[in-house]
N, C-alpha and C positions, 0 to 999 in steps of 0.2 A: 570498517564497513559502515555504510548510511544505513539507517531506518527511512521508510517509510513518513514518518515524522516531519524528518527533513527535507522531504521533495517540497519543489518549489512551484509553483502552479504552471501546469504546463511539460514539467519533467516524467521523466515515465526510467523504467527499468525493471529488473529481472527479481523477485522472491528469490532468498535462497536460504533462509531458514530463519527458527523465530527463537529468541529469545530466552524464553519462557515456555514450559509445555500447558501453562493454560490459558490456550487462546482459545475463544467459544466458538466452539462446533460449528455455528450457524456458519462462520469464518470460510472455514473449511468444503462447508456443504455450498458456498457461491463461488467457491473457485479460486479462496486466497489461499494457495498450494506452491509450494516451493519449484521453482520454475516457469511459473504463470508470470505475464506483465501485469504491470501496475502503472499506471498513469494517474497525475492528481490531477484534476477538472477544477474543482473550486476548495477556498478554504472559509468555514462561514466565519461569522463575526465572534471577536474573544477564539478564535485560533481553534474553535472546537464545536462540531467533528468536522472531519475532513472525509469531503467528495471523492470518492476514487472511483477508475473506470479496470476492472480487474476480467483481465481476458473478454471482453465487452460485457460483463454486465458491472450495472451500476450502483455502488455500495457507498453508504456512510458509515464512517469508524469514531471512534472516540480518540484523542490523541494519546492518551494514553498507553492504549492497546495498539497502535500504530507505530510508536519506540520500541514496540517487543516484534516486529516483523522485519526481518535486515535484508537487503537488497543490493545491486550490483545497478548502477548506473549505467542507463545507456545511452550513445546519442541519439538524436533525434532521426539520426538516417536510417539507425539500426533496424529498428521495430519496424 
């Protein structure tokens, strides 16, 4: 299964669980919830954080904490 990590700018897909059970709250409370879309927008320079657009609001992550979020690829017609 991909992480979050591994999107490529432009690619998007499905939560579908994490990792790790300590992902920060704040995560949670903007909508990064197991079933929500995730699309990556931008990746900054040195690979870290990464831009995401998570059920339309708009969130940076650390990449770190983005390897502990695992997701379900979809195409682009899907979503």
């Amino acid at each position: 299964m991909a992480t979050v990590a591994q999107l490529k700018q432009g690619q998007k897909g499905i939560i579908k669980h994490f990792v790790e059970y300590r992902i920060p709250i704040k995560l949670l409370e903007m909508g990064c919830l197991p079933g929500n879309s995730v699309e990556l927008l931008h990746i900054a320079p040195l690979s870290d954080p990464l831009y995401l657009n998570v059920n339309g609001s708009h969130i940076a992550i650390r990449k770190h904490i983005a390897e502990k979020i695992e997701i379900e690829l979809v195409a682009p017609e899907s979503l």
